[in-house]
C-alpha positions as CSV (number, residue, x, y, z in Angstrom):
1,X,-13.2,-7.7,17.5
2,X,-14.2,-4.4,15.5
3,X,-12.2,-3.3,12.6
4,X,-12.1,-0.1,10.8
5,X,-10.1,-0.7,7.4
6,X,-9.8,2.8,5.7
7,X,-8.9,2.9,1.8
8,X,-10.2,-0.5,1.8
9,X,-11.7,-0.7,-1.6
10,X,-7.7,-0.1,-3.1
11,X,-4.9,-1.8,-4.3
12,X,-3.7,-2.8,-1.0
13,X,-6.6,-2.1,1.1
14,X,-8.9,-4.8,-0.7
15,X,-6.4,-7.9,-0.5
16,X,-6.1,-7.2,2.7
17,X,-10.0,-7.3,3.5
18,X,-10.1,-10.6,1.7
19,X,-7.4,-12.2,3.6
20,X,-8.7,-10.8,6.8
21,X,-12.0,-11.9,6.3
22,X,-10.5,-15.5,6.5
23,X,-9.4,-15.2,9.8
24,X,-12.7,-13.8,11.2
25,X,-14.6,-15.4,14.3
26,X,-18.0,-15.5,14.2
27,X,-18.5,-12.5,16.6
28,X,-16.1,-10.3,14.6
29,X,-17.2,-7.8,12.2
30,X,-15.5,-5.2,9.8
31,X,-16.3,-2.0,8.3
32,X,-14.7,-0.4,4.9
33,X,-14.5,3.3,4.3
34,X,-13.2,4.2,1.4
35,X,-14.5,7.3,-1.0
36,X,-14.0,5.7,-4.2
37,X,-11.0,7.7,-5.7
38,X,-8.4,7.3,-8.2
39,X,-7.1,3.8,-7.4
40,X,-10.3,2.6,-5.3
41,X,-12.6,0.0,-6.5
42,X,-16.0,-1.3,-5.3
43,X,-15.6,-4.8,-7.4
44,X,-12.8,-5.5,-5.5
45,X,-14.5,-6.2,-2.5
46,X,-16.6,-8.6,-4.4
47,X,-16.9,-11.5,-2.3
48,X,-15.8,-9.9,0.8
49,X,-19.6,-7.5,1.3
50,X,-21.2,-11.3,1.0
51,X,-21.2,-11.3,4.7
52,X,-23.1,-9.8,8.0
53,X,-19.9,-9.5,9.3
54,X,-18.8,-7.1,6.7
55,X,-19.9,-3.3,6.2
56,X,-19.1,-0.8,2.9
57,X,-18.9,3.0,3.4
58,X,-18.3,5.4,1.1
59,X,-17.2,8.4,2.7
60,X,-13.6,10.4,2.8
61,X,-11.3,9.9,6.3
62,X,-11.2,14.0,6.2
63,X,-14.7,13.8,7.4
64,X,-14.5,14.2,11.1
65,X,-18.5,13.4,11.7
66,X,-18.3,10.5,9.6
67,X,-15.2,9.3,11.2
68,X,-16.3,9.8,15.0
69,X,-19.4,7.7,14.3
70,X,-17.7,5.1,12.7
71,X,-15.4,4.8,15.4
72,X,-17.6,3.8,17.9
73,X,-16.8,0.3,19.6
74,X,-13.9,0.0,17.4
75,X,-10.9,-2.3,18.2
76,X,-8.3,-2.1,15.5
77,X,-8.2,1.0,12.7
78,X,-6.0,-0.1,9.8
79,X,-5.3,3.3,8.0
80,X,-4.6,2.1,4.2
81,X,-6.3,5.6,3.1
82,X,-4.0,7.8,0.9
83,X,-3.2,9.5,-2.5
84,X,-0.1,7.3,-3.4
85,X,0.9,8.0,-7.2
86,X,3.9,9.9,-6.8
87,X,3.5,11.3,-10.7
88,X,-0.1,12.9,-9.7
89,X,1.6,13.9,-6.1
90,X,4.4,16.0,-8.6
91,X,1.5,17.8,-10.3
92,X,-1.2,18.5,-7.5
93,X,0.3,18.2,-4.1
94,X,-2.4,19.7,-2.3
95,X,-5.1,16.9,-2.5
96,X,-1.8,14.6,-1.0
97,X,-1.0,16.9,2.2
98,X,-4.8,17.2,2.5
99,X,-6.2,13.3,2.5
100,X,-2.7,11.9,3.8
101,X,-1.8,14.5,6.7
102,X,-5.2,16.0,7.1
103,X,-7.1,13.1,7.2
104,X,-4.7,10.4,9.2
105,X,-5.1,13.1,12.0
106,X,-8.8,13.1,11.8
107,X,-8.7,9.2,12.3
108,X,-6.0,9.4,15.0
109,X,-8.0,12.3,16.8
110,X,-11.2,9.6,16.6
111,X,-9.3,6.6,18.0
112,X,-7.7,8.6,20.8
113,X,-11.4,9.3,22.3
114,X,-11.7,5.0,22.2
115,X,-10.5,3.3,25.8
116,X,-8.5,1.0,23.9
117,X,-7.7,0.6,20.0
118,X,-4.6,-0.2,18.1
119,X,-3.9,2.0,15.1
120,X,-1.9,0.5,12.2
121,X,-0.8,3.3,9.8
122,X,0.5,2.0,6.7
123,X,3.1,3.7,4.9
124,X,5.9,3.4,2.8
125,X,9.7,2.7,2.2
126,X,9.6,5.8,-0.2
127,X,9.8,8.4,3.0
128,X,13.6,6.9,3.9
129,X,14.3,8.5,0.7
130,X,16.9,7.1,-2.1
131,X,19.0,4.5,-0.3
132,X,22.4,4.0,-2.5
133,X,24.0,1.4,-0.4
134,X,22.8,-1.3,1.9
135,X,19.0,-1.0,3.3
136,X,17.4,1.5,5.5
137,X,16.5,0.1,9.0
138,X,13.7,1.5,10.6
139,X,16.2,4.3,12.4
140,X,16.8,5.6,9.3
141,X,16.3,9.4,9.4
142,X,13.5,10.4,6.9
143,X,14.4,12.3,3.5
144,X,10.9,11.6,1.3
145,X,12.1,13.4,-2.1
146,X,8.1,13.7,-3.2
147,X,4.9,15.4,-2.2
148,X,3.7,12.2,-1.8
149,X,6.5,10.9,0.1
150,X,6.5,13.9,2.1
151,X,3.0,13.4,3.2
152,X,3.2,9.9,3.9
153,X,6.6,10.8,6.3
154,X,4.4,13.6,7.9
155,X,1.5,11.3,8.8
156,X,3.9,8.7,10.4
157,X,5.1,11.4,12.5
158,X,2.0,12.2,13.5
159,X,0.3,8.9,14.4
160,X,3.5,8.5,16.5
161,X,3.5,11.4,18.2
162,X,-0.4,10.4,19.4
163,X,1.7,7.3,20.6
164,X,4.1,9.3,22.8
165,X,1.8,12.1,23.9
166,X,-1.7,10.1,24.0
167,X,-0.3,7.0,24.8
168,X,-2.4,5.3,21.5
169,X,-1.7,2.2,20.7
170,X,0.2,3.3,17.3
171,X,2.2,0.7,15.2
172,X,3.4,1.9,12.1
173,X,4.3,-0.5,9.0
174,X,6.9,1.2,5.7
175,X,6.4,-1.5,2.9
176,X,8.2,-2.0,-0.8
177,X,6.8,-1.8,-3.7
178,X,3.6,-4.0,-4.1
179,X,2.5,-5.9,-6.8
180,X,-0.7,-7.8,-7.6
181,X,-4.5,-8.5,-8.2
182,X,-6.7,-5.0,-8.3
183,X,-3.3,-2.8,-8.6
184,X,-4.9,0.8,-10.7
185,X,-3.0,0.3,-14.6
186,X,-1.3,3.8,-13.4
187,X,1.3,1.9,-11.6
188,X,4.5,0.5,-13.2
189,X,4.0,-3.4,-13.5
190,X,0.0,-3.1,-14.5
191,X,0.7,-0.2,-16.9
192,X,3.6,-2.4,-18.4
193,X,1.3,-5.7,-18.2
194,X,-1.5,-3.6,-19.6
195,X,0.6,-2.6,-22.5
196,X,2.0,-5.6,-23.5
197,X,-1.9,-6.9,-23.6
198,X,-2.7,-4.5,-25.8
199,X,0.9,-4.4,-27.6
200,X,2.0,-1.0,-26.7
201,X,5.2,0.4,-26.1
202,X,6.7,-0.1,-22.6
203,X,7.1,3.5,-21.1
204,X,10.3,3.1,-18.9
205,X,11.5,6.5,-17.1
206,X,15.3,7.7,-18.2
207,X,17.9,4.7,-18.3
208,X,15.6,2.5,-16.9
209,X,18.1,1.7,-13.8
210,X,16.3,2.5,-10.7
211,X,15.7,0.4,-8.3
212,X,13.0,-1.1,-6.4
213,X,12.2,-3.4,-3.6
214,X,9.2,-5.8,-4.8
215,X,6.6,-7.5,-2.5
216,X,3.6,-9.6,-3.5
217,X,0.5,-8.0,-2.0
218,X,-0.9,-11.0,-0.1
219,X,2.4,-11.3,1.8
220,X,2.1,-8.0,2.7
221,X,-1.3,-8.1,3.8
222,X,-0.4,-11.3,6.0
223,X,2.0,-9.2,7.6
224,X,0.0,-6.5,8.6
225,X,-2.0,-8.7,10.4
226,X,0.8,-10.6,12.2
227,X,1.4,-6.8,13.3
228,X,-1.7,-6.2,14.4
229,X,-1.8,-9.8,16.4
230,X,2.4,-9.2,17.6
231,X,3.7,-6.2,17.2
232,X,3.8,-3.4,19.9
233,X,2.5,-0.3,20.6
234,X,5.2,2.8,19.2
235,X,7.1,0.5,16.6
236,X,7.9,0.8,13.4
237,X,8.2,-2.1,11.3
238,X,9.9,-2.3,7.9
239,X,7.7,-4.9,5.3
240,X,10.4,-6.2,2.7
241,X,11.7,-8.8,1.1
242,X,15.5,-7.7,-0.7
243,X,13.7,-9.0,-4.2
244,X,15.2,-5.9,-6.0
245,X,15.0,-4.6,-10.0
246,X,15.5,-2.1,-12.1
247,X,13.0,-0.7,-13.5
248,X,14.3,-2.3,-17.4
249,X,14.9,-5.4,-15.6
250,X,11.0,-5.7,-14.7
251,X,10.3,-4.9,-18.3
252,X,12.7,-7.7,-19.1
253,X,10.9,-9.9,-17.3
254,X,7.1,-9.2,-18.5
255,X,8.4,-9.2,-22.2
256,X,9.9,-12.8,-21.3
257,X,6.5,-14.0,-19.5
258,X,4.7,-12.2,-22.7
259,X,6.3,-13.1,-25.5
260,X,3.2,-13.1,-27.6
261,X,3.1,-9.6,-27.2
262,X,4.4,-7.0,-30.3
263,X,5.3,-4.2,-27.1
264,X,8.7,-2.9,-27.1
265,X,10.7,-0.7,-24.5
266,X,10.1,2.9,-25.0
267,X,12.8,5.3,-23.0
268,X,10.5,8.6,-22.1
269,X,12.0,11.0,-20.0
270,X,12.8,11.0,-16.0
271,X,10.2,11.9,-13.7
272,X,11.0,15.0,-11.7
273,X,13.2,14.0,-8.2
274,X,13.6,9.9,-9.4
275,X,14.5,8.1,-6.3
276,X,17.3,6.2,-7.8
277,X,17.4,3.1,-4.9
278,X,15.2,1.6,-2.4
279,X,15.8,-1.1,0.2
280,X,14.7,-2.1,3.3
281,X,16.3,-3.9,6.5
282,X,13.1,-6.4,7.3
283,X,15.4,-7.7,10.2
284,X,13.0,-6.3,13.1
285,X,9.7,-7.8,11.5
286,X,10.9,-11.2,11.0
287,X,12.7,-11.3,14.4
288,X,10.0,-9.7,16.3
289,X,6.6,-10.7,15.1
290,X,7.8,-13.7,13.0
291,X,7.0,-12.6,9.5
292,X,8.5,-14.2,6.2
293,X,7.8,-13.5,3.0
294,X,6.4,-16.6,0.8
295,X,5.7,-15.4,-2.7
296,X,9.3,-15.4,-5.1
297,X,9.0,-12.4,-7.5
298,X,10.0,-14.2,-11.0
299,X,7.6,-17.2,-10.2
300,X,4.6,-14.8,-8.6
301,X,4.9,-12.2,-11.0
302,X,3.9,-14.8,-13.7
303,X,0.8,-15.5,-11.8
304,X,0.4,-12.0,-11.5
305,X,0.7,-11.8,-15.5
306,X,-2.4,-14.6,-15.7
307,X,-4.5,-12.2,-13.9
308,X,-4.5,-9.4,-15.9
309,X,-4.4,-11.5,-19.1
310,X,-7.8,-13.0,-17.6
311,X,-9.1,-10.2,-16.1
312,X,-9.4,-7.4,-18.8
313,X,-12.7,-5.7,-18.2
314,X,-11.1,-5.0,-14.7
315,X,-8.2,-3.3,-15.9
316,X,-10.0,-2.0,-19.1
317,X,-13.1,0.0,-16.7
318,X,-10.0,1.1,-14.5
319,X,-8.1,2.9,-16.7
């Protein structure tokens, strides 16, 4: 098989090419196009370009010459592309509607030319919107309260409407909040981890009690490709795990894993349109494609901790 992983030098993008690249035959190959933006890291594919079977390109998914080369022979496209920080989103929403909408349509045009390709567009739990009680199942009606969410809920439309009109192979995957290994120190647990390394305060946004759904980044990674190998064309599959926190309760818990560190909570004030609460209903993924979760948040997140600790001319160059 032929992969096209787009955003594949981020955050998410990266684990993924590492944990796919253990499950390659000897005939597959992939190619990585990412254009090396805010979040996006070459040294994260260390290891993974060490291969034949493996191809870097830097070059932007709103490029529709790029793109239709690239697409050529492909099998699966795996769409991690996107601007994703909600706090840059609030002050320039352009460059989001642009590379998220823009640019997912540009792929999706591509792959609809192919005789047969499945598309996986990854998105978020963010475009349900805030979720006070219970968990949002993948019926949920869409309420995204940010530019970013906004964009992200536009482009999932979009890739599924090439499903109903074109008849693409679309699957679409809304995940939690990730955490783990290559994560850009704008986000909240590496800017808190980050912090306590280098005993700063602890920036936590108005009373600290929002809440978020956490997953470790290898488990969802693992079940992207358990999409890819079992899900079905049109779907929409919800990637959680009901491991839920406040925002001070994640502080809480790197101070505790930290105690070394001089960093103390700082209140600053609310970003603009806080989603109070996410959750997700996972129900559909683990019934229908098999997917569990392995990685327990307290125990992971320690191990997540070790990383950065280890790993500061990462973070440091990053920032």
């Amino acid at each position: 098989m032929r992969f096209l992983v787009t955003g594949g030098a981020g955050f998410i993008g990266s684990n993924f090419c590492h944990i796919l690249k253990q499950k390659l035959g000897p005939t597959d190959q992939v190619i990585v196009v990412d254009k090396l933006g805010v979040g996006s890291n070459l040294r994260n594919l260390e290891g993974f370009l060490d291969s034949n079977q493996t191809t870097f390109v830097k070059g932007d998914i709103c490029d529709s010459t790029l793109i239709n080369a690239l697409m050529k022979d492909i099998d699966v496209v795996v769409n991690f592309a996107a601007e994703s920080h909600v706090d840059r989103s609030i002050s320039d929403p352009k460059a989001f509607l642009i590379n998220n909408i823009q640019g997912t349509q540009v792929l999706l045009e591509a792959a609809r030319s192919l005789r047969s390709v499945i598309f996986v567009q990854i998105s978020t739990d963010e475009v349900y919107g805030p979720i006070i009680d219970g968990a949002a199942t993948e019926e949920f009606s869409l309420k995204p309260s940010s530019p970013y969410s906004a964009s992200k809920a536009a482009s999932d439309l979009i890739a599924l409407s090439y499903f109903q009109t074109y008849g693409l192979d679309v699957r679409v995957t809304r995940c939690s909040n990730n955490y783990g290994r290559f994560q850009n120190p704008e986000k909240l647990i590496p800017l808190l981890l980050t912090n306590l390394l280098k005993n700063l305060e602890l920036p936590i946004y108005g009373d600290g009690e929002n809440i978020r759904e956490w997953i470790h980044v290898e488990d969802h990674c693992k079940a992207i490709i358990q999409v890819i190998e079992r899900g079905s064309s049109g779907e929409v599959y919800n990637i959680g795990t009901s491991d839920r926190y406040t925002n001070l309760e994640i502080a809480k818990i790197l101070l505790e894993n930290n105690q070394n560190s001089k960093s103390k909570i700082k209140y600053v004030s609310d970003r603009l349109g806080h989603d109070f609460r996410y959750a997700l209903n996972s129900e559909k993924i683990i019934e229908s494609v098999g997917f569990k979760p392995i990685k327990e948040f307290k125990t992971s997140i320690a191990e997540v901790s070790r990383w950065y600790a280890v790993n500061t001319n990462w973070w440091d160059r990053a920032t």
